[in-house]
Every structure is written in structure tokens, then in C-alpha cells.
Z-matrix of the N, CA and C atoms (Angstrom, degrees):
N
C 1 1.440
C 2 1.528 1 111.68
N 3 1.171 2 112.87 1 -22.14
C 4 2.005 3 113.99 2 -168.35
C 5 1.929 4 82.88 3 -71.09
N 6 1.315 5 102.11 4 -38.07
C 7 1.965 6 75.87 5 -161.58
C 8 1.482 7 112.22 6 -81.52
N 9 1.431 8 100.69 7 37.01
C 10 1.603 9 89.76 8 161.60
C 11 1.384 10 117.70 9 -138.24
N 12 1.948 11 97.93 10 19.60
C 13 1.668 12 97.77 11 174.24
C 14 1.737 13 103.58 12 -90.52
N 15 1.522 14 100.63 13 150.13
C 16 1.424 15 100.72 14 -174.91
C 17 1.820 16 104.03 15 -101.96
N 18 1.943 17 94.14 16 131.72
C 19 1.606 18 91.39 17 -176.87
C 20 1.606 19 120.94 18 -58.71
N 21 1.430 20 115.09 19 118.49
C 22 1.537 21 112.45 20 161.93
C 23 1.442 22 132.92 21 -88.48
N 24 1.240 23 116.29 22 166.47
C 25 1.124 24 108.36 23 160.15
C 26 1.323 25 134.25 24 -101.95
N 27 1.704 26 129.97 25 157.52
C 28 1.615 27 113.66 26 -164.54
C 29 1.106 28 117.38 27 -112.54
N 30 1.103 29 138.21 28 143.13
C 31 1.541 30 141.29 29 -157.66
C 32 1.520 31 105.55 30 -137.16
N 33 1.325 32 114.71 31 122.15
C 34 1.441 33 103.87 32 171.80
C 35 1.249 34 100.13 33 -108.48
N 36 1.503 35 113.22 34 150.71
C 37 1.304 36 142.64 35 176.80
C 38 1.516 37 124.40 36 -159.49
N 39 1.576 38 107.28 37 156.40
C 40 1.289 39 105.25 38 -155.72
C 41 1.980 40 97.95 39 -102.60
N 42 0.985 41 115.47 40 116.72
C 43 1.748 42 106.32 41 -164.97
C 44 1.729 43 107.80 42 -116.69
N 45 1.464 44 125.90 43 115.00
C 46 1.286 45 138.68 44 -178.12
C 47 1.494 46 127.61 45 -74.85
N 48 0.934 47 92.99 46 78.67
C 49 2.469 48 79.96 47 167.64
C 50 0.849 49 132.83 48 -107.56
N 51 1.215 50 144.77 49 167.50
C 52 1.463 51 150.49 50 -167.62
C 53 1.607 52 106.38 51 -57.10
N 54 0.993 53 127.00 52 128.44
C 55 1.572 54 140.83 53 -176.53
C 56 1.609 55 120.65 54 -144.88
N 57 1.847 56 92.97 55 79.80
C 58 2.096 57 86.78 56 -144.29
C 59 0.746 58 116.89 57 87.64
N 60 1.519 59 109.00 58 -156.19
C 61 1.586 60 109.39 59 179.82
C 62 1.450 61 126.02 60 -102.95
N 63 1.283 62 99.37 61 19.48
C 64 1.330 63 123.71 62 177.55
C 65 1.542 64 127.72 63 -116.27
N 66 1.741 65 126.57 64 143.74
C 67 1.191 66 106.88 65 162.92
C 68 1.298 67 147.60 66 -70.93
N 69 1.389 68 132.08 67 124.02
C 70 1.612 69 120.79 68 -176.78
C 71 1.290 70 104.91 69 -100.09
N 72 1.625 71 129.51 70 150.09
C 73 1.079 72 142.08 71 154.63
C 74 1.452 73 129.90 72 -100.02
N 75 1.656 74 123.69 73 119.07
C 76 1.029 75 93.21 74 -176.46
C 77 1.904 76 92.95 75 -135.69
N 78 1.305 77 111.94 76 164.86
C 79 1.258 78 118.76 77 -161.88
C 80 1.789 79 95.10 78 -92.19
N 81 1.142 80 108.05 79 132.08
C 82 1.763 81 137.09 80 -168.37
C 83 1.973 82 100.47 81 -139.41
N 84 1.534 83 90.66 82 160.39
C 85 1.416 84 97.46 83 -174.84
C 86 1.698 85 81.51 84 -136.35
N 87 1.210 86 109.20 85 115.31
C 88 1.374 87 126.95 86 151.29
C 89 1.810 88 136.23 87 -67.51
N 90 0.642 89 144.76 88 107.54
C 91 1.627 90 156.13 89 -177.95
C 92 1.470 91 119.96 90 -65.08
N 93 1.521 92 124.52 91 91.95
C 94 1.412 93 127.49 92 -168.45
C 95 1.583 94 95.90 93 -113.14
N 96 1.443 95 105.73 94 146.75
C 97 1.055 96 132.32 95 174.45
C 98 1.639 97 114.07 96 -57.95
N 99 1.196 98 139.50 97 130.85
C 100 1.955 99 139.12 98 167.75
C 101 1.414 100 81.27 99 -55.29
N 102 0.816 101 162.11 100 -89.37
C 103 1.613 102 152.57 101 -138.26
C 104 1.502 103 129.31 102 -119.94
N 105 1.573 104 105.72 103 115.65
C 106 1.397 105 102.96 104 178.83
C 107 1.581 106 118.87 105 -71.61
N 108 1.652 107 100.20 106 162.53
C 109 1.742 108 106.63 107 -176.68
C 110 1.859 109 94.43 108 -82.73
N 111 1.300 110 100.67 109 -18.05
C 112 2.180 111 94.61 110 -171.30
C 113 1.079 112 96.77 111 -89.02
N 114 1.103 113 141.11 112 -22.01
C 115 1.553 114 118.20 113 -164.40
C 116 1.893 115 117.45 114 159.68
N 117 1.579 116 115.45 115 111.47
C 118 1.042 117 134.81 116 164.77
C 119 1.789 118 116.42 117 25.83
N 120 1.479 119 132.20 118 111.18
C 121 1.163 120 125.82 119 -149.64
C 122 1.272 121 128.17 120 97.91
N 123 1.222 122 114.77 121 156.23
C 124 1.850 123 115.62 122 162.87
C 125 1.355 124 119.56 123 -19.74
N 126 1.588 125 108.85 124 148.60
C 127 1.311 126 98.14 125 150.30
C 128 1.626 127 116.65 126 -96.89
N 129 1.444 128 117.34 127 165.63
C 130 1.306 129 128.61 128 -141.91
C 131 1.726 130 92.30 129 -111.26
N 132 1.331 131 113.54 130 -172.44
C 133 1.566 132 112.90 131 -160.76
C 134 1.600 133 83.06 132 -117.65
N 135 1.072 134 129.85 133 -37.29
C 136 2.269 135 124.80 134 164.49
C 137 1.357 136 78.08 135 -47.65
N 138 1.444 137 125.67 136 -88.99
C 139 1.548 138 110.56 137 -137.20
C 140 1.666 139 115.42 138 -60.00
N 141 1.341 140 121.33 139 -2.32
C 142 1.315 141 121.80 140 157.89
C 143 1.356 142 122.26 141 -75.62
N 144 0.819 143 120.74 142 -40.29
C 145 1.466 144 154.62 143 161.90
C 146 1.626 145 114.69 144 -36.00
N 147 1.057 146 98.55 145 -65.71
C 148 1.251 147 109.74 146 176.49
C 149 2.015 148 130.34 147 -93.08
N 150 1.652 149 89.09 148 -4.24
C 151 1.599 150 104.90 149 163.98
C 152 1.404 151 107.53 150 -37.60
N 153 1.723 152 109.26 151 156.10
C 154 1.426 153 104.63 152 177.55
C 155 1.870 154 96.79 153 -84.08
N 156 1.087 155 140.70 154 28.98
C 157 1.324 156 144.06 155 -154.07
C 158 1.788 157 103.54 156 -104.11
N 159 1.214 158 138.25 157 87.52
C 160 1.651 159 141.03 158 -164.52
C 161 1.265 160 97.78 159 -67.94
N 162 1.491 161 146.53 160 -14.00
C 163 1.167 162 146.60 161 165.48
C 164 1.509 163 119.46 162 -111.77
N 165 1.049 164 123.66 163 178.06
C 166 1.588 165 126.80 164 -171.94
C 167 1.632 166 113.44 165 -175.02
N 168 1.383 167 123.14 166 155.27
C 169 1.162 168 122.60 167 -179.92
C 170 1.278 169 109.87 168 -109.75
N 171 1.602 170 102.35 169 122.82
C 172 1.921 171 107.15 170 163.52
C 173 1.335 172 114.98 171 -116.90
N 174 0.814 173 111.65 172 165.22
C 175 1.843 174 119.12 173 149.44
C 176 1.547 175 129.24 174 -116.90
N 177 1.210 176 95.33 175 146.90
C 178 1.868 177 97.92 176 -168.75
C 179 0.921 178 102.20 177 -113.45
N 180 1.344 179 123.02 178 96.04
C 181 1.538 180 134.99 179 146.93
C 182 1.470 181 124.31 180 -24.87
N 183 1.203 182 117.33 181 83.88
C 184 1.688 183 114.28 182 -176.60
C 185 1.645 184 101.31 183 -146.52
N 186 1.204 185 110.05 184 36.06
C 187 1.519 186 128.45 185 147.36
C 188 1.688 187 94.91 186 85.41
N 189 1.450 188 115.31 187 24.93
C 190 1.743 189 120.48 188 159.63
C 191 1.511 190 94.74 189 -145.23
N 192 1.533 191 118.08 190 4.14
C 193 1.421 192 98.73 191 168.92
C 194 2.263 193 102.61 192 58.12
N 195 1.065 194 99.64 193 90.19
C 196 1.634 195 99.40 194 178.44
C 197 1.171 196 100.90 195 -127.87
N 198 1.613 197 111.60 196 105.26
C 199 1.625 198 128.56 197 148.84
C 200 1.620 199 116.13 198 -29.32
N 201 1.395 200 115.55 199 120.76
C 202 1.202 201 140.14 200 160.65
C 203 1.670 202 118.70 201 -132.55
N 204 1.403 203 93.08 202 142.92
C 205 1.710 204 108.38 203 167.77
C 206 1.384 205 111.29 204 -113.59
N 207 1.541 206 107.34 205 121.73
C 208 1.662 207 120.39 206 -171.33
C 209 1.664 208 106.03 207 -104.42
N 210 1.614 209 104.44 208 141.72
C 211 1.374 210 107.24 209 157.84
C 212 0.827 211 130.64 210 -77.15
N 213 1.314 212 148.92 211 119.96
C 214 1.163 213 149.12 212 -141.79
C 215 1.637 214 105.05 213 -98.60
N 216 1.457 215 122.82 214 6.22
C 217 1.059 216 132.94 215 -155.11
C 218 1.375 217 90.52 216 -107.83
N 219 1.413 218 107.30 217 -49.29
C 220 1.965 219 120.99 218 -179.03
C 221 1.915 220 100.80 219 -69.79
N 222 0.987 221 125.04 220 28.69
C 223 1.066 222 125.49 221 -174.07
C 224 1.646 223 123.55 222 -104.28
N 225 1.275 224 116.69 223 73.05
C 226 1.582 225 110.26 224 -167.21
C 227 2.250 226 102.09 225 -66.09
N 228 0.832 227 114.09 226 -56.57
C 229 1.590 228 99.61 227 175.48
C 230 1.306 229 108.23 228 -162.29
N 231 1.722 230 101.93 229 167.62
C 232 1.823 231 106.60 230 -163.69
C 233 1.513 232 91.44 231 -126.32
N 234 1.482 233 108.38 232 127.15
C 235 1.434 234 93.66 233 173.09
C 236 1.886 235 96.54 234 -136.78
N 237 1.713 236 93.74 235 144.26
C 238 1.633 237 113.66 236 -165.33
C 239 1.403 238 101.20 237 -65.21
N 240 1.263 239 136.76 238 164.97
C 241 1.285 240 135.47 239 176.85
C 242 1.756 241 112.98 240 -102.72
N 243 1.602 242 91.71 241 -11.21
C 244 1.776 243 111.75 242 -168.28
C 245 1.605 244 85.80 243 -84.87
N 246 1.628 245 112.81 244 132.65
C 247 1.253 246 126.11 245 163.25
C 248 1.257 247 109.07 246 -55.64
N 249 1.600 248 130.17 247 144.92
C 250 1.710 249 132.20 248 161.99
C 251 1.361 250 113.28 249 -123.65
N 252 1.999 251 93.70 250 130.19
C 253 1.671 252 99.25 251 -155.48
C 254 1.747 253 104.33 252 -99.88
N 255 1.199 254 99.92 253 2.83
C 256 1.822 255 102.68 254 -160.97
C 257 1.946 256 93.69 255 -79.62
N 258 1.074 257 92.17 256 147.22
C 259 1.714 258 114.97 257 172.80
C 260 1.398 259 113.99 258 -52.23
N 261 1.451 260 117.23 259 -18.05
C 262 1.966 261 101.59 260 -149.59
C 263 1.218 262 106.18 261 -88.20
N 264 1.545 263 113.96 262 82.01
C 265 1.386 264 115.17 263 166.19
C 266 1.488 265 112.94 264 -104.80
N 267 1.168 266 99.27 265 146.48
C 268 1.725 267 91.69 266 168.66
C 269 1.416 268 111.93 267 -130.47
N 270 1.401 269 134.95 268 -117.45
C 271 1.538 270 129.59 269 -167.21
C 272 1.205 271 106.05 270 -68.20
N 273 1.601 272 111.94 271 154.31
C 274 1.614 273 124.00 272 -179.65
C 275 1.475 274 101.43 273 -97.99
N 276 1.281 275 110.56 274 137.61
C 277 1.557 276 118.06 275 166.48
C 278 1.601 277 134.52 276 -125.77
N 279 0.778 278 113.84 277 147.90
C 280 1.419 279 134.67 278 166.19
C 281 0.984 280 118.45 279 -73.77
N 282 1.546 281 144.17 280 95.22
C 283 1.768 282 128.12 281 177.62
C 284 1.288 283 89.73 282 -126.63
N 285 1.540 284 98.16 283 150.51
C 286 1.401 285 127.04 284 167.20
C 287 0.987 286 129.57 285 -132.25
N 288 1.393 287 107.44 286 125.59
C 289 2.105 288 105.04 287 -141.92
C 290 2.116 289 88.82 288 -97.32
N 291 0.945 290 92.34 289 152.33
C 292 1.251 291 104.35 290 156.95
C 293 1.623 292 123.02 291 9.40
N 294 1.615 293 103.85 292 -81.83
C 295 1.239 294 101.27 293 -159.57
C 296 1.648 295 91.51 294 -99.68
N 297 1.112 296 109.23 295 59.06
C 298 1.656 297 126.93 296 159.91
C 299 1.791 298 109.38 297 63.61
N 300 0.931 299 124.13 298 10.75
C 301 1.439 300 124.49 299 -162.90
C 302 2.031 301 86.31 300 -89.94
N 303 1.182 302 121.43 301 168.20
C 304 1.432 303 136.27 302 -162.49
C 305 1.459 304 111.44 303 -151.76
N 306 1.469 305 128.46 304 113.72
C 307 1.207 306 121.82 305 148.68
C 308 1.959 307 122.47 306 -143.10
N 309 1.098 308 100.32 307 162.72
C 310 1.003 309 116.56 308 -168.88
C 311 1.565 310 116.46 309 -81.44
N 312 1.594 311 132.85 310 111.89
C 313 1.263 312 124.61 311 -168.81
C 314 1.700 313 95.79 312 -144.98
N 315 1.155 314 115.95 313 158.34
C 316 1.768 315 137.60 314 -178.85
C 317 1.371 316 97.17 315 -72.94
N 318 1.212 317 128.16 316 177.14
C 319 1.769 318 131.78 317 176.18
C 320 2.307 319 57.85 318 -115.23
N 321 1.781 320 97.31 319 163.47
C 322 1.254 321 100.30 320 -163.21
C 323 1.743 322 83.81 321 -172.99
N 324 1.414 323 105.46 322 51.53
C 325 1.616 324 125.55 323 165.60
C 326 1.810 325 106.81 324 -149.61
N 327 1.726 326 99.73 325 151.56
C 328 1.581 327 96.69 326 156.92
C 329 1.469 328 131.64 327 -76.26
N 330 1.322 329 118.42 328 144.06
C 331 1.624 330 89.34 329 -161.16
C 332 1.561 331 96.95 330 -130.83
N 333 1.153 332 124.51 331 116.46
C 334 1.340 333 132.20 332 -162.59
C 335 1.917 334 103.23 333 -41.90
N 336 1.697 335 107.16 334 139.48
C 337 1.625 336 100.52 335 -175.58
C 338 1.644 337 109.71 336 -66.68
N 339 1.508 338 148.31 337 -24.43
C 340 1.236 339 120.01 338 170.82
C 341 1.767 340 109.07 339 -73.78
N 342 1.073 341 120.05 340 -9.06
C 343 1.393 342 120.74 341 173.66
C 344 1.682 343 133.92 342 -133.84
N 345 1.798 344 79.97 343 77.49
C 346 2.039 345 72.69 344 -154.50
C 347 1.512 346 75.40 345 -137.07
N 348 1.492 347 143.93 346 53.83
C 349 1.362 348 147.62 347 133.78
C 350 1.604 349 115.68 348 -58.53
N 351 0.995 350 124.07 349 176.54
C 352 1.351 351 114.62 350 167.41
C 353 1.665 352 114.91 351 -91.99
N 354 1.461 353 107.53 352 -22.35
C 355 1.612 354 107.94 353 -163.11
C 356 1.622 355 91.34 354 -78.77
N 357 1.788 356 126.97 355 -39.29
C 358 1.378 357 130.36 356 178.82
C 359 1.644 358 100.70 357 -56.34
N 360 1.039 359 107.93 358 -60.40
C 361 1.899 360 98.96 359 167.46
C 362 1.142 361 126.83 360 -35.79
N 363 1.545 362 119.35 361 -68.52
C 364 1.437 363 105.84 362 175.91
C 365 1.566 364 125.16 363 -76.30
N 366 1.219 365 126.44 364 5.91
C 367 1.468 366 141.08 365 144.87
C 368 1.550 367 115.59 366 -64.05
N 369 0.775 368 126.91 367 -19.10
C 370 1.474 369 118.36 368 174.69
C 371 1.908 370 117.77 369 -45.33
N 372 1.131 371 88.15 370 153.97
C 373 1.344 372 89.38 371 175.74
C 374 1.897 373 128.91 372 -62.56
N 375 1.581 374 90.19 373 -26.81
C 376 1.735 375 92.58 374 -176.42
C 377 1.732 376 113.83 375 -76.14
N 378 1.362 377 98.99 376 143.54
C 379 2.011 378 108.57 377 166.69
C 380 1.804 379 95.29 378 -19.83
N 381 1.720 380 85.76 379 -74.72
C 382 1.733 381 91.41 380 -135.84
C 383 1.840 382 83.70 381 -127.04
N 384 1.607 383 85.54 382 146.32
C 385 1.657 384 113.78 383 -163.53
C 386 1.788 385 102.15 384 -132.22
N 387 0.996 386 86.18 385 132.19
C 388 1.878 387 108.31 386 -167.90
C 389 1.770 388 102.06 387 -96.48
N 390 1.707 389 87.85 388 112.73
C 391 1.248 390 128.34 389 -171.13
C 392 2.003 391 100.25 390 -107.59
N 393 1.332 392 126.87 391 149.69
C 394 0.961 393 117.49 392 173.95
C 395 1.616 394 108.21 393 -134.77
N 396 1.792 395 131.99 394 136.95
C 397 1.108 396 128.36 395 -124.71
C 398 1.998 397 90.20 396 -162.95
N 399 1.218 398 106.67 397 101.09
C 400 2.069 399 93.53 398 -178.69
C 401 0.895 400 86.08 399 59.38
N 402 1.170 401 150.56 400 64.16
C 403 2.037 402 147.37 401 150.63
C 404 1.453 403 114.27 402 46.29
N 405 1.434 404 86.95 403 15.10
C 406 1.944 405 79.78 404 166.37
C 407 1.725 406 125.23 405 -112.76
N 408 0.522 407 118.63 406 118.85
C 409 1.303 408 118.70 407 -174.77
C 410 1.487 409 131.01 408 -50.43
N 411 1.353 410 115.19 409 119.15
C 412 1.593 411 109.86 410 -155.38
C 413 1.645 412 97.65 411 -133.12
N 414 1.695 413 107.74 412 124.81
C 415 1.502 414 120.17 413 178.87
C 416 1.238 415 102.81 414 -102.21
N 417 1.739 416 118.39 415 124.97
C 418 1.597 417 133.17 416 -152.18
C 419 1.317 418 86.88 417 -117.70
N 420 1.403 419 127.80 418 141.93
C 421 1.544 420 140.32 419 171.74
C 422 1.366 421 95.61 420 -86.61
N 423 1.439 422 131.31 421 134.60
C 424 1.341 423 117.56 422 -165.21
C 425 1.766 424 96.26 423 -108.95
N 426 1.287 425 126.87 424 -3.47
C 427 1.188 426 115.43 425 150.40
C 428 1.364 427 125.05 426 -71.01
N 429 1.115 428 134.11 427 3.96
C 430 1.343 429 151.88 428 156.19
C 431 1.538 430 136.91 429 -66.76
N 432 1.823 431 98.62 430 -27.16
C 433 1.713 432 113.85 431 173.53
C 434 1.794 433 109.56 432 -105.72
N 435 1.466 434 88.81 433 141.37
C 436 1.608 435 101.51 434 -177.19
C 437 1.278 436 100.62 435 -103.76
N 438 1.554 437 131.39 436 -22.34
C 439 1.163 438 120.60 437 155.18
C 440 0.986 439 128.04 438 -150.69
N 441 1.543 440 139.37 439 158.43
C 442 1.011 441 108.35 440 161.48
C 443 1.836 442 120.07 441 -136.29
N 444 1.152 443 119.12 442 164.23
C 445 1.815 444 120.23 443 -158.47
C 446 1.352 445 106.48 444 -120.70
N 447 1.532 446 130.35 445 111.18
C 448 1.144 447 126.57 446 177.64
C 449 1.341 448 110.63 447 -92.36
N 450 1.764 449 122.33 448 114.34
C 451 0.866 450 126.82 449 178.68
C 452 1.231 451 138.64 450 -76.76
């Protein structure tokens, strides 16, 4: 049976869901593919993210390493633990998720010039849209925000 698991790669990240009425964060290691299906390189933790796949495999590092499968649906946001040094920020925002909590993050994608507003951004067709936050990069489930405030 081992020769038919395919090698991944491991990604730690810190991933938030509802816990009450509040958000909890807890640190998970996500499993990316050596090669993406979009394009040359890794695959990325959006394009997991945004798989048509409602479940997913992590592991929780809590010093036995315990396998879990997450809904990706219960998923308020994923944020990388790897600092990001590149410039492409554009508008600052205000979101306010659901259970009323508020923070402030960059839109932290290119966004084509007839559609590079913020409201055409968060209209997009994908789940979750990569926001960048302390230079780390954070993918927000956008069924998750009740509002959001462009500052």
C-alpha cells in the first residue's frame, strides 16, 4: 500500500474557525502537491483552498502530530506562517467576519484593470481570496465576512 501514496509537500499554517462565538486559531500543517495543475511549480495553499474538494487533509501538530480532515466550508481564514516580501498590495480593508470580530488586511492579489475595485474582488467567483496582514499572507473564506470597509 505505501507505493501508492503520493509524496507531498508540508506547509504549516495557522487556520481559524468559529469556536463559540468567537474566532480560534490553531496551527495545522496542510499537504500541497510538488506540482500544480495551473501552472509550473508547487501547488499553492489558495489552490487547495479553492479545490472543488469540501474536505481536506491536515495535521495538527500537538507533539503526536494528529491527522484530521477539515471542511473547508467551516473555514473562516488560512494564514501562512512564511513572511511575504513582494510589494503587490493594493486597497486596505476593514472586514468583519461574521461573528462581529474586525480586522484590517491589504487585498494582496493582481487584479485585472477593468476589474480591480474591491467590491469586483470580492465578487469573484473563488471561496477564498488572498488578503495580506503583518506580511503574511492570509486566504479569507468570503462566506465568512458580513462586511467589509474600504479604507
Amino acid at each position: 500500500m505505501e507505493e501508492l501514496n503520493i509524496p507531498k509537500l508540508r506547509k504549516e499554517v495557522e487556520i481559524a474557525f468559529k469556536d463559540g462565538g468567537i474566532i480560534k486559531i490553531t496551527k495545522m500543517i496542510l499537504f500541497l502537491n510538488k506540482f500544480s495543475a495551473y501552472h509550473s511549480g508547487e501547488e499553492t495553499v489558495l489552490e487547495v483552498l479553492n479545490d472543488r474538494s469540501k474536505f481536506i487533509p491536515a495535521m495538527i501538530p500537538n507533539g503526536q502530530e494528529t491527522f484530521a480532515i477539515l471542511n473547508v466550508d467551516s473555514i473562516f481564514y488560512v494564514t501562512e506562517t512564511d513572511q511575504d516580501e513582494t510589494q503587490m498590495q493594493k486597497e486596505d480593508l476593514c472586514i468583519q467576519f461574521i461573528t462581529g470580530e474586525k480586522m484590517e488586511f491589504k487585498i494582496h492579489e493582481e487584479l485585472p484593470g477593468n476589474r480591480s475595485r474591491a467590491v469586483d474582488f470580492l465578487n469573484s467567483e473563488r471561496l477564498f481570496l488572498t488578503f495580506l496582514r503583518n506580511n503574511h499572507k492570509v486566504y479569507i473564506n468570503k462566506n465568512k465576512i458580513n462586511k467589509v470597509e474600504v479604507l
